[in-house]
C-alpha positions as CSV (number, residue, x, y, z in Angstrom):
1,X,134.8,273.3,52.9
2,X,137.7,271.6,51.2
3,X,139.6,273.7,53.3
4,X,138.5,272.0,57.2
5,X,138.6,268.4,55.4
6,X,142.1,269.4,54.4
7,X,142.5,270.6,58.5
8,X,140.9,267.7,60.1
9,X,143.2,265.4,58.2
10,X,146.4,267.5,58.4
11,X,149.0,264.8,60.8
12,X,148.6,266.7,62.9
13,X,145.7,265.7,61.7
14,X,142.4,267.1,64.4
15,X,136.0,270.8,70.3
16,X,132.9,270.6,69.7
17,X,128.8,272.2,70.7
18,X,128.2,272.4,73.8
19,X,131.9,270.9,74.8
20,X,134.1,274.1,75.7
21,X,137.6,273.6,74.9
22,X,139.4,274.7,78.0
23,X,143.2,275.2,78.5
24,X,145.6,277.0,80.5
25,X,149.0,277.8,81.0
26,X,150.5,277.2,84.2
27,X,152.6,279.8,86.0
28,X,155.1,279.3,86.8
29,X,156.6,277.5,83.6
30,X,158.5,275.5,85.8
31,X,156.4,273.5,87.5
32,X,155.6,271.6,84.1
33,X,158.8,269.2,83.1
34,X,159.3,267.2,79.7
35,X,159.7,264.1,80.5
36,X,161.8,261.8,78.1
37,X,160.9,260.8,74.9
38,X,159.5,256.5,74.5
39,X,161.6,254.9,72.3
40,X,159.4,252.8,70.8
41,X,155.4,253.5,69.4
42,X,152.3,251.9,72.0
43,X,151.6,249.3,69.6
44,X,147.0,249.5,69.5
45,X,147.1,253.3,70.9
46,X,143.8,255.1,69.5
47,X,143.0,258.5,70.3
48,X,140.1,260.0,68.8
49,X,139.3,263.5,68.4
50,X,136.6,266.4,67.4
51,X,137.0,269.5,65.0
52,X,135.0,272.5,65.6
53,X,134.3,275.6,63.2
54,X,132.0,278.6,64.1
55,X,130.6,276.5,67.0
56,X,130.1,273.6,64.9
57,X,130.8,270.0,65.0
58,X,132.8,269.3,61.7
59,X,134.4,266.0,61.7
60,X,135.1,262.9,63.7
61,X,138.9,261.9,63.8
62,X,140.9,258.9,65.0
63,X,145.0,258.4,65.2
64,X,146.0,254.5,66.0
65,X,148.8,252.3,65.7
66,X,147.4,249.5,64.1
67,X,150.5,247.3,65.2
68,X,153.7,245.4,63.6
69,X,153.3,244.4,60.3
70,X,155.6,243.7,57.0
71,X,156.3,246.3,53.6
72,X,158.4,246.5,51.1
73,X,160.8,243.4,53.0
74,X,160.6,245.5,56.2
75,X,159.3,245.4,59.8
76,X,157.4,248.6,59.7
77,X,154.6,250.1,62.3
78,X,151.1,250.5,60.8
79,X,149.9,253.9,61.5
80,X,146.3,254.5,60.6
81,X,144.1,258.2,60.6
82,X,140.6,258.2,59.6
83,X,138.0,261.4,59.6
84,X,135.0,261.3,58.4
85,X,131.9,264.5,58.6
86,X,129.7,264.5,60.9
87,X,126.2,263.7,59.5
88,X,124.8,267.4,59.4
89,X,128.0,268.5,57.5
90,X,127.8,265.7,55.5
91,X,124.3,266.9,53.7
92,X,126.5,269.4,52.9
93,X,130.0,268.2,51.9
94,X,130.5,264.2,52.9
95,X,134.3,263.8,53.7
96,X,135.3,260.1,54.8
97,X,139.4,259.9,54.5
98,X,141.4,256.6,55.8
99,X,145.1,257.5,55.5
100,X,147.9,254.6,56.2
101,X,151.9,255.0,56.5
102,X,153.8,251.6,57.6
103,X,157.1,253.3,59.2
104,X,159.8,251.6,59.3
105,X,160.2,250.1,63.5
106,X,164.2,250.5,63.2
107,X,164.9,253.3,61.2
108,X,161.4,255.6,61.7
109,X,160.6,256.5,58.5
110,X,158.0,255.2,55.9
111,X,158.3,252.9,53.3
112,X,154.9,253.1,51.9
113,X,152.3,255.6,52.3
114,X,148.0,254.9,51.7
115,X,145.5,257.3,50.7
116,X,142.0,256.5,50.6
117,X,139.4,260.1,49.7
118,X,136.1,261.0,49.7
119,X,135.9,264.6,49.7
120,X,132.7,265.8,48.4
121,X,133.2,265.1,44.2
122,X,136.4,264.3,45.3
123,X,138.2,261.0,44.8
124,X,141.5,259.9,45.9
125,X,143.0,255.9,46.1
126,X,146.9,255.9,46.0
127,X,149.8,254.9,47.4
128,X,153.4,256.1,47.6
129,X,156.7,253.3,48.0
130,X,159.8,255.1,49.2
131,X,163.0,253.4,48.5
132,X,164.9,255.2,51.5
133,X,168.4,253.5,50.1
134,X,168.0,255.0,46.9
135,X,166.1,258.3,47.5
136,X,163.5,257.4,45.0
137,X,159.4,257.4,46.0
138,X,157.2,255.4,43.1
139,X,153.3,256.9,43.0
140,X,150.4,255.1,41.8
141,X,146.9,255.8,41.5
142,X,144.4,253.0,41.8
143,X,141.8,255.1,40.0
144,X,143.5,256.3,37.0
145,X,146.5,253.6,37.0
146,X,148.9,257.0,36.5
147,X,152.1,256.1,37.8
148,X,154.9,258.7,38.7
149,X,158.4,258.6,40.4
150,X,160.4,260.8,41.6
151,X,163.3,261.8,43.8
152,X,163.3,262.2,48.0
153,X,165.5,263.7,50.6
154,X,167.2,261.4,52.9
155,X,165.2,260.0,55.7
156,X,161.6,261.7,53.9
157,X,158.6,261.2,56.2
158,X,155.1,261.3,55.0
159,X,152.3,263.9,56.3
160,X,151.5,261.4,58.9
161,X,154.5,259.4,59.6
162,X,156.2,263.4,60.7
163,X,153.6,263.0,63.6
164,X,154.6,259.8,64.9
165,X,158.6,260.9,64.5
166,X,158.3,264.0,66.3
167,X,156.7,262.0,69.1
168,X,159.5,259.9,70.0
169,X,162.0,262.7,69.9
170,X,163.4,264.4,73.2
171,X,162.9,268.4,72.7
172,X,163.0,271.6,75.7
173,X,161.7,274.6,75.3
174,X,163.7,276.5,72.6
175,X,164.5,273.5,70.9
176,X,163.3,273.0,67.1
177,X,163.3,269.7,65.6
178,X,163.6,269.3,61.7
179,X,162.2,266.5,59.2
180,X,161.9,266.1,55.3
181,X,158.4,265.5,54.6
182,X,157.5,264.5,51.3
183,X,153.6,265.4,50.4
184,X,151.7,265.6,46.7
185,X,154.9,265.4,45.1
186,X,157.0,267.7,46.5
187,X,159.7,268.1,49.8
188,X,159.0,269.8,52.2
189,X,161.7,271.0,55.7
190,X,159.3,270.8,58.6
191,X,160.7,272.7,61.4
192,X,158.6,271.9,64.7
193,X,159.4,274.9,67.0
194,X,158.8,274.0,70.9
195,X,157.7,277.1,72.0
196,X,156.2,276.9,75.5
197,X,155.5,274.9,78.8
198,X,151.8,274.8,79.8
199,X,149.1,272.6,81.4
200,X,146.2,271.8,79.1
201,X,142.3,270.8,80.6
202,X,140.2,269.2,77.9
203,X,136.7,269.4,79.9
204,X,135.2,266.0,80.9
205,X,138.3,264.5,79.0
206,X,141.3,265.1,81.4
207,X,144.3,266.9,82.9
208,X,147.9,267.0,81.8
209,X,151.2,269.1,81.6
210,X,152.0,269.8,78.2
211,X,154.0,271.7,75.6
212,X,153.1,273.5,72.9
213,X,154.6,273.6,69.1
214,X,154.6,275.8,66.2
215,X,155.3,273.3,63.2
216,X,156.5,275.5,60.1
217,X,156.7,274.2,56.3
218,X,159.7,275.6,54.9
219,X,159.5,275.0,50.8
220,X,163.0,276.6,48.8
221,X,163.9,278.5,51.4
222,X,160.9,280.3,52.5
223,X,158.0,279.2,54.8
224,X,155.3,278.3,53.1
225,X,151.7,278.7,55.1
226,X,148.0,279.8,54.7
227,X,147.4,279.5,58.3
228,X,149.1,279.9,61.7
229,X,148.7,276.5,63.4
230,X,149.8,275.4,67.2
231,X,149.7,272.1,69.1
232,X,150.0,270.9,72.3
233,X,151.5,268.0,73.7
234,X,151.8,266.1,76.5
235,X,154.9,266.1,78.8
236,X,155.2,262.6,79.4
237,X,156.6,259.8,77.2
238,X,154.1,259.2,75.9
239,X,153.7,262.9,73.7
240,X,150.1,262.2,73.2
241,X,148.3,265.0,70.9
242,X,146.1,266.8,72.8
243,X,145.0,270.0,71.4
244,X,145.4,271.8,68.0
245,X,144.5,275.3,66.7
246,X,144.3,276.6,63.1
247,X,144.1,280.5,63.2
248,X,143.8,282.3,59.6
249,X,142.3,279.9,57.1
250,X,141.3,282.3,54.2
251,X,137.6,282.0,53.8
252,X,137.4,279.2,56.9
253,X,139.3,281.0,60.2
254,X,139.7,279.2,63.2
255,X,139.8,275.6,63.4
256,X,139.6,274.0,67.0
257,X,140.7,270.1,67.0
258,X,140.5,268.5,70.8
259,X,141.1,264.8,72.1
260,X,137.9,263.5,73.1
261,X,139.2,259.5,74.1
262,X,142.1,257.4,74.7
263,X,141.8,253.9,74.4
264,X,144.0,250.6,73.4
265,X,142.9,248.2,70.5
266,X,142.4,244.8,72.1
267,X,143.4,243.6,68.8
268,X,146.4,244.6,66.4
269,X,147.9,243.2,63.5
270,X,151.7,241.2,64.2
């Protein structure tokens, strides 16, 4: 069960009974275009999202931008995930997770990352500080008071900040997109492989033209993964998440994670 909280959460972070996830690709390919990257984040977007395993609704999860705020002496955007169980599961193995990276609105990439955990017996309260100048991330544990630094690649983003990155890149299909992701300690290359032009239908959600990405953890020169997983995207600026698919997990399988509802936060932080 560790294993789907780990899932729901991961970025990219996210179909549920009696809600069939429907998607298809369109033919031909060329019909769907990729618009142009935004420049900028859409300061109080929310999306929320359902995972599904073996027919089952899993976990409730939500992506936001929270708005402008202030860390470490810089402007940064505060992007916040939650997921929590759903209340059968959670009888079972009670996950509740609330996950925070402040990315810097200039140079997009974090400056501090948040971690909040209830995971079963589980218990997680910590916080990263990268000093991106000096390549040097600072750990600390509000449970334990351990305290740990250590060195980071050049323009590191954090398991959630990679998302929000990615999403204001331009990409084609072909194209790969690369990122130093720093996560439990250790650097990671992320290579985010575009692979294909579709058109995704979320059933009583919506409609859009879409791509679809293979992200792949390289870790000393190998790629590192337990699972095959695929996104898609949307084709507009905007790059919202729509659909991801976990194929593989020893002991868990498939994982199904589908957008259930857009909306904008009437109130953000500035």
């Amino acid at each position: 069960m560790k294993k789907i909280a780990a899932i729901i959460m991961g970025v990219f972070l996210i179909a549920g009974c009696g809600i069939a996830t429907q998607y298809r690709i369109a033919k031909p390919q060329e019909e769907v275009s990729i618009e142009a990257a935004a420049k900028k984040l859409d300061i109080g977007e929310k999306f929320t999202y359902k995972a599904e395993w073996l027919g089952m609704d899993v976990g409730i999860a939500t992506l936001s931008v929270h708005g402008i705020t202030e860390r470490n002496g810089r402007k940064v955007y505060h992007i916040l995930a939650t997921a929590e169980s759903t209340p059968v599961i959670s009888k079972l193995y009670k996950v509740k997770d609330r996950i925070s990276s402040y990315m810097d609105v200039e140079r997009l990439y974090p400056v501090r990352f948040e971690k909040q955990q209830r995971e079963g017996g589980y218990r997680s309260d910590e916080y990263t500080d990268y000093d991106q100048v000096k390549g040097k991330a600072s750990y600390f544990s509000r449970l334990n008071h351990s305290k740990k630094e250590y060195e980071i690649p050049e323009k590191v983003q954090d398991p959630l900040s990679c998302m929000y990155y990615f999403r204001l890149q331009d990409v084609a299909v072909g194209d790969s997109v690369f990122a130093s992701v720093n996560t439990d300690e250790k650097n990671y290359l992320l290579e985010a492989k575009i692979l294909k032009k579709g058109f995704v239908k979320i059933q009583g959600v919506g409609e859009w033209e879409a791509f679809m990405v293979e992200p792949l953890p390289w870790f000393q020169g190998k790629v590192t993964r337990k699972a095959k997983v695929t996104m898609w995207l949307s084709a507009d600026k905007k790059r919202i998440p729509l659909l991801l698919v976990t194929k593989g997990i020893p002991f868990v399988g498939t994982v199904t994670i589908t957008l259930q509802k857009i909306e904008h936060l009437d109130t953000v932080e500035e």
